[in-house]
C-alpha positions in Angstrom: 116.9 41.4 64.6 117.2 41.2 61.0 117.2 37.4 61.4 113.9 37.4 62.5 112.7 37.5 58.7 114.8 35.5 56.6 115.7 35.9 52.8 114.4 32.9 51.3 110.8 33.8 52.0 110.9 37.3 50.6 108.9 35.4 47.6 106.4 34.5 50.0 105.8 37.6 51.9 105.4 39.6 49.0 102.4 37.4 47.4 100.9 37.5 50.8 101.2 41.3 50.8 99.3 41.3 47.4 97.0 39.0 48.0 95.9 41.4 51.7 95.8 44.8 49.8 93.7 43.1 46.9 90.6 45.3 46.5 92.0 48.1 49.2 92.6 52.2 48.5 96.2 52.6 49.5 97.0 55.8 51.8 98.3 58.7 49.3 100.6 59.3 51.6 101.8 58.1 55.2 104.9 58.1 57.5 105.2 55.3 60.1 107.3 55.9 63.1 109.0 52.4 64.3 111.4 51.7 67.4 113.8 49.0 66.6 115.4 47.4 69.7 118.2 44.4 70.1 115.1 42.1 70.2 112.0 43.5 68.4 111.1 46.0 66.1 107.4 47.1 65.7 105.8 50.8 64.3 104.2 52.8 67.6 102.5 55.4 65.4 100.9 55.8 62.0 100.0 59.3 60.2 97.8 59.6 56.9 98.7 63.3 57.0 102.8 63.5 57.2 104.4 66.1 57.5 108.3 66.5 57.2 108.7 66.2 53.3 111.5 69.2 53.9 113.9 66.5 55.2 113.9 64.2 52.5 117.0 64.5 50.4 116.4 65.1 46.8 116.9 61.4 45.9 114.2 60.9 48.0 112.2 63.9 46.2 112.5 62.5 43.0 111.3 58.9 44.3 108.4 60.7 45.7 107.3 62.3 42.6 107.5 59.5 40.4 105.0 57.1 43.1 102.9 60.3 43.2 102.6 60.3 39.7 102.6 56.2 39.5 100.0 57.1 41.9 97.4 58.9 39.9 98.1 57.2 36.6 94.5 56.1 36.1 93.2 59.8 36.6 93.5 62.7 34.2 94.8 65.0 36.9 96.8 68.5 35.8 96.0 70.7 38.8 96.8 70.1 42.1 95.8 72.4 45.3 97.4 72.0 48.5 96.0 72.6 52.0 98.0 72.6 55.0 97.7 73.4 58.5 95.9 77.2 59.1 98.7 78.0 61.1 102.2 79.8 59.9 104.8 80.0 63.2 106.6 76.8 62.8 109.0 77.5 59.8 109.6 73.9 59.4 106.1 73.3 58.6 105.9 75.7 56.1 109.3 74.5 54.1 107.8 70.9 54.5 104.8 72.3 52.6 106.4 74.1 50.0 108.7 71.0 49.5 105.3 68.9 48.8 104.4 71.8 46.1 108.1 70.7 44.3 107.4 67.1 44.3 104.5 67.9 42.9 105.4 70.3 40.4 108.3 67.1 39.8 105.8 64.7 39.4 103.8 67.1 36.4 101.2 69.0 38.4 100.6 72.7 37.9 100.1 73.3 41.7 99.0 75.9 44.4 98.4 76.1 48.2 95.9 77.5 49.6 94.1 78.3 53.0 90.3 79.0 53.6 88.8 82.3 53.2 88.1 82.5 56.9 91.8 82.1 57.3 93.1 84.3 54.9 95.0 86.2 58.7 97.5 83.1 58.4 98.2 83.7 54.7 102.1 84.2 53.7 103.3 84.7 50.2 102.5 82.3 47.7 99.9 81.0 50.1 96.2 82.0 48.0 93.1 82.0 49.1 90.2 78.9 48.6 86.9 79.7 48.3 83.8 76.9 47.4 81.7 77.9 44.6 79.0 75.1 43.7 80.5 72.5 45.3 83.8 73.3 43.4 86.9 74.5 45.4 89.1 77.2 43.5 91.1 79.9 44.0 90.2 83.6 44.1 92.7 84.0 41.6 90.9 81.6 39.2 92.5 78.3 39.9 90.7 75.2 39.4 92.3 71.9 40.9 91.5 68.2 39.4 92.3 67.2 43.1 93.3 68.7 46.9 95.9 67.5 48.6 95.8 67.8 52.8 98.4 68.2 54.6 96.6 69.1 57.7 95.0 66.4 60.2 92.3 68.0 61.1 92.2 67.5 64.8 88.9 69.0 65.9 86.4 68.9 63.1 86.4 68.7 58.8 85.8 72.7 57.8 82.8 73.1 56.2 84.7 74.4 53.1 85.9 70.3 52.7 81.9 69.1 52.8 80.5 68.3 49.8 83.4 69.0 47.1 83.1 67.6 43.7 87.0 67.5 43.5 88.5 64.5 44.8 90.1 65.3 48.0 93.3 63.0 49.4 93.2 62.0 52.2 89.9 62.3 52.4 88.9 64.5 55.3 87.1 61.6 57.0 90.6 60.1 58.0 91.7 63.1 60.4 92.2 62.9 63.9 88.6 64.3 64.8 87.9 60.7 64.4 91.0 58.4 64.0 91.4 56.1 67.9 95.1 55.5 67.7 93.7 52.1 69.7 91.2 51.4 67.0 94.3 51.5 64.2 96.4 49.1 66.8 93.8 46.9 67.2 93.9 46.5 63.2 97.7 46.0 63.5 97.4 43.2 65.4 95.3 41.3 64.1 97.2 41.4 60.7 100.6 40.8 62.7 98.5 37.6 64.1 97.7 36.5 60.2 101.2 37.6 59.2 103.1 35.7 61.8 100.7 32.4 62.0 101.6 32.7 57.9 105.7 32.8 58.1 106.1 31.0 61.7 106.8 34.1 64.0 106.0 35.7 67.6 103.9 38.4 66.5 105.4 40.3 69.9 109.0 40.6 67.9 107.2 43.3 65.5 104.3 44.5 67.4 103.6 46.4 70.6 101.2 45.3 73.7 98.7 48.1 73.5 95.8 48.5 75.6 93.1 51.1 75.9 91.3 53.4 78.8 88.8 55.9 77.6 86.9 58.6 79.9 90.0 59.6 80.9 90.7 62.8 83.2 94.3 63.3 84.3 92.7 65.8 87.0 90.7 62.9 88.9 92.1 60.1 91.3 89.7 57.6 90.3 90.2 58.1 86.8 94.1 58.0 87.2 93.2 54.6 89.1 91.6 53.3 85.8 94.9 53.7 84.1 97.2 53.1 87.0 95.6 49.5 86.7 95.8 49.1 83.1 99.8 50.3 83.1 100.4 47.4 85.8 98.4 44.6 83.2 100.7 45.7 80.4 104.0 45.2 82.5 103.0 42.6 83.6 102.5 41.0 80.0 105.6 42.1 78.9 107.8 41.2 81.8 106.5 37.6 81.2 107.8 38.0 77.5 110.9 39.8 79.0 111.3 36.0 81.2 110.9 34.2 77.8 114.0 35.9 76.3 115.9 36.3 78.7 115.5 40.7 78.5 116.9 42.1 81.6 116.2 45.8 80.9 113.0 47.1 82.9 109.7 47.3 80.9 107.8 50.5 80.8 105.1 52.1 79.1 104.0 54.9 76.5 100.5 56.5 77.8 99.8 58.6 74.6 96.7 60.7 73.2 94.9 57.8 72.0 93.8 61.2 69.1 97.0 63.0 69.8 99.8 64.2 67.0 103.1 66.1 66.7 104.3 64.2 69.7 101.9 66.3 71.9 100.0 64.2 75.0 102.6 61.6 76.1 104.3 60.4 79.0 106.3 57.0 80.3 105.6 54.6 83.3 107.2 51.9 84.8 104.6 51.3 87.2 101.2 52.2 88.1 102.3 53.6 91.1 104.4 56.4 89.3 100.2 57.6 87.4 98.6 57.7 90.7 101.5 60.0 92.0 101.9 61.9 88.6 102.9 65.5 90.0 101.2 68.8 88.2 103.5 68.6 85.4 103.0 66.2 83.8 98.4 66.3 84.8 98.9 69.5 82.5 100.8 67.6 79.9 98.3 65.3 79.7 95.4 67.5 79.5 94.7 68.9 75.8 96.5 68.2 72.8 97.0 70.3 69.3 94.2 72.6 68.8 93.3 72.8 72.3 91.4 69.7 71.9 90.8 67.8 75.6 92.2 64.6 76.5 89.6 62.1 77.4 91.2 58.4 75.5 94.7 57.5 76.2 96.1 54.3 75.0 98.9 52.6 77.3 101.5 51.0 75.1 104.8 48.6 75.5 107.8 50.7 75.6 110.5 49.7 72.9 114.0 51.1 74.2 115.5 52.1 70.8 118.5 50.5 69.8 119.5 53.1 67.1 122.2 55.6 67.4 123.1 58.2 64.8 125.5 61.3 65.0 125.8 59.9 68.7 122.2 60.3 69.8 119.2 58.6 70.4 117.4 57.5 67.2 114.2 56.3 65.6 113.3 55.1 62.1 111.0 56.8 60.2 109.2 55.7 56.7 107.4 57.8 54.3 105.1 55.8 51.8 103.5 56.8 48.9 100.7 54.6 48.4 102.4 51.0 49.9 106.0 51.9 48.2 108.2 53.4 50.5 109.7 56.8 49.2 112.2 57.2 51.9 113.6 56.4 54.9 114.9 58.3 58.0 115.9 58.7 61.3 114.1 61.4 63.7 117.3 62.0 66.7 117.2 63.7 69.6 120.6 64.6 71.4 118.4 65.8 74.6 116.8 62.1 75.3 117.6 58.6 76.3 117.0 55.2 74.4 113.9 54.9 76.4 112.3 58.3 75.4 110.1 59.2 72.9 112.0 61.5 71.0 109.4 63.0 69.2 110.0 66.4 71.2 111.4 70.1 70.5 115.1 69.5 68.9 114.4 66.7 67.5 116.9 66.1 64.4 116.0 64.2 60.7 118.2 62.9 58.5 117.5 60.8 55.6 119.5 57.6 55.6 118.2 56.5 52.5 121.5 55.3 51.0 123.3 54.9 54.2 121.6 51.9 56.3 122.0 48.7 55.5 119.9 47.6 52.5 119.3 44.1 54.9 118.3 46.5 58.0 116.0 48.7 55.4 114.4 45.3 54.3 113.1 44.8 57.8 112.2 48.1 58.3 110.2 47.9 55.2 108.4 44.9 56.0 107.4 46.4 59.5 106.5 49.7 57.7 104.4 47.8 55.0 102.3 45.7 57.9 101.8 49.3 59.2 100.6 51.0 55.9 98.2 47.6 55.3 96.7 48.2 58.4 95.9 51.8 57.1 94.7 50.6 54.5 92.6 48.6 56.7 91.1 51.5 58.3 90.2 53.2 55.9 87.8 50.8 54.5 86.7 51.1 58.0 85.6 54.5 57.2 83.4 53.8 54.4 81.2 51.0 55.7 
């Protein structure tokens, strides 16, 4: 796979990088999931509100901290106040935030975290509490931040404690999932994967995924499982064909995912359209609301990429985490309880930063795949201010 881009045009591939994110805001942060198999590699999700930072190694920490300062150079920021997700039961969330606090700290920043006053029943220790005061978002203890950080992807709305803040706020709250189309970010990713690969001589289908969309969906109605029953046969039937062009005799399938959906929450797998129209109560329910009880009513229905990886002798998938377009580290999500052909995104799922253990030429590919992804962010979040 590493073939596929060869050495002598890193040159190349790096002025054509500058030259597309010329004029573009870079994500502050992001983490793009890839699945690498024996014959393609391609990202199949993109977050601008990662979570996770608990699992980098402190290598990776320091990298983070010096591209998060890199990152803010032009600005006079001291103070730095961190919002995360109003919710407190999952323990790995939590250490994940206070991990983004120590980068932070690492990187110069005087920093705090902080939930809403309406939330103050989720505070824990060292959380504080925000409050607005003419447009300005502080502490009730008296701290003032230059600029917010989120850490929360803000699924079902922006709070009304984000509108109208003088303080810069990154990510902006515009780019949460209450309207991020996971299809609408694809789309994006192809067409720069069509530029990318008409540029260096490529199939863009070695690092991309078939992706197609169905929206109005309800997973309780026949006729709207018919809708995607027919789109699941369309994409197997594309990638089959490719299958036949390289000779791939493993059996496609499909990802139906939350075309809004997060924390691995709203997916399932298809190898026909037969297997929707027959899905059994189960998996209906699965498909029925994601995080924050939000309902499903967009799916997109995406190439399955069996993954090729294997670490601590189970199934595995990279992951990159970016600061700005620079990656800051890299690692693999496992999970001992699924097969190559799972998403394994799921309870018991395993990270482990592999940073300085891959292959610096497999890491080279990932990157390049990883920064296609980021640009593409990039992409859409210009989208968000026209």
């Amino acid at each position: 796979m590493q073939n596929i881009i060869r050495p002598d045009l890193e040159k190349s591939i790096n002025n054509w990088f500058e030259a597309k994110f010329n004029g573009l805001t870079l994500p502050f942060y992001s983490s793009i999931d890839l699945r690498n198999s024996s014959y393609k590699i391609a990202p199949v999700d993109a977050n601008l509100f990662p979570a996770g930072f608990n699992n980098l190694s402190e290598t990776s920490r320091a990298t983070a901290a010096k591209l998060i300062k890199s990152y803010f150079e032009t600005k006079q920021y001291k103070k730095t106040l961190i919002i995360p997700e109003n919710y407190t039961r999952n323990k790995m969330y939590i250490e994940n935030v206070f991990v983004i606090e120590k980068i932070l700290q690492l990187a110069g920043f005087e920093t705090r975290i902080g939930l809403f006053h309406n939330e103050t029943y989720n505070l824990i220790e060292q959380y504080e509490t925000v409050v607005k005061e003419n447009s300005l978002l502080k502490t009730t203890s008296g701290f003032v931040p230059d600029v917010i950080i989120l850490n929360r992807d803000m699924t079902s709305h922006i709070p009304d404690t984000l509108e109208n803040v003088k303080q810069e706020i990154v990510p902006s709250p515009l780019y949460g999932w209450h309207s991020r189309q996971k299809f609408q970010y694809f789309e994006i990713y192809q067409k720069l994967v069509s530029e990318f690969c008409g540029e260096f001589k490529m199939d863009p289908w070695l690092i991309s995924v078939l992706t197609e969309s169905c929206n109005g969906v309800d997973f309780n109605d026949d006729s709207s499982l018919g809708a995607v029953a027919t789109k699941v046969d369309q994409i197997l039937s594309l990638v089959q064909k490719k299958y036949e062009e390289y000779e791939i005799k493993t059996q496609p399938y499909v990802f139906i995912k939350a075309s809004n959906g997060t924390y691995g929450m709203g997916i399932i797998t298809a190898t026909s359209g037969k297997e929707i129209l027959n899905l059994n109560k189960k998996k209906r329910h699965k498909m029925k609301k994601i995080k924050e009880g939000i309902a499903i009513n967009s799916v997109i229905i995406q190439e399955g990429v069996p993954t090729i990886d294997i670490f601590k002798s189970s199934s595995a998938e990279p992951l990159i985490y970016y600061i700005g377009d620079t990656p800051t580290c890299y690692l693999y999500r496992c999970n001992s309880r699924k097969d190559v052909y799972s998403s394994l995104n799921a309870t018991d799922c395993e990270f482990h930063d592999v940073s300085q253990v891959v292959e610096g030429k497999i890491l080279s590919l990932w990157s390049i795949v990883g920064k296609l992804a980021v640009l593409a962010l990039a992409v859409e979040i210009k989208s968000f201010h026209l």
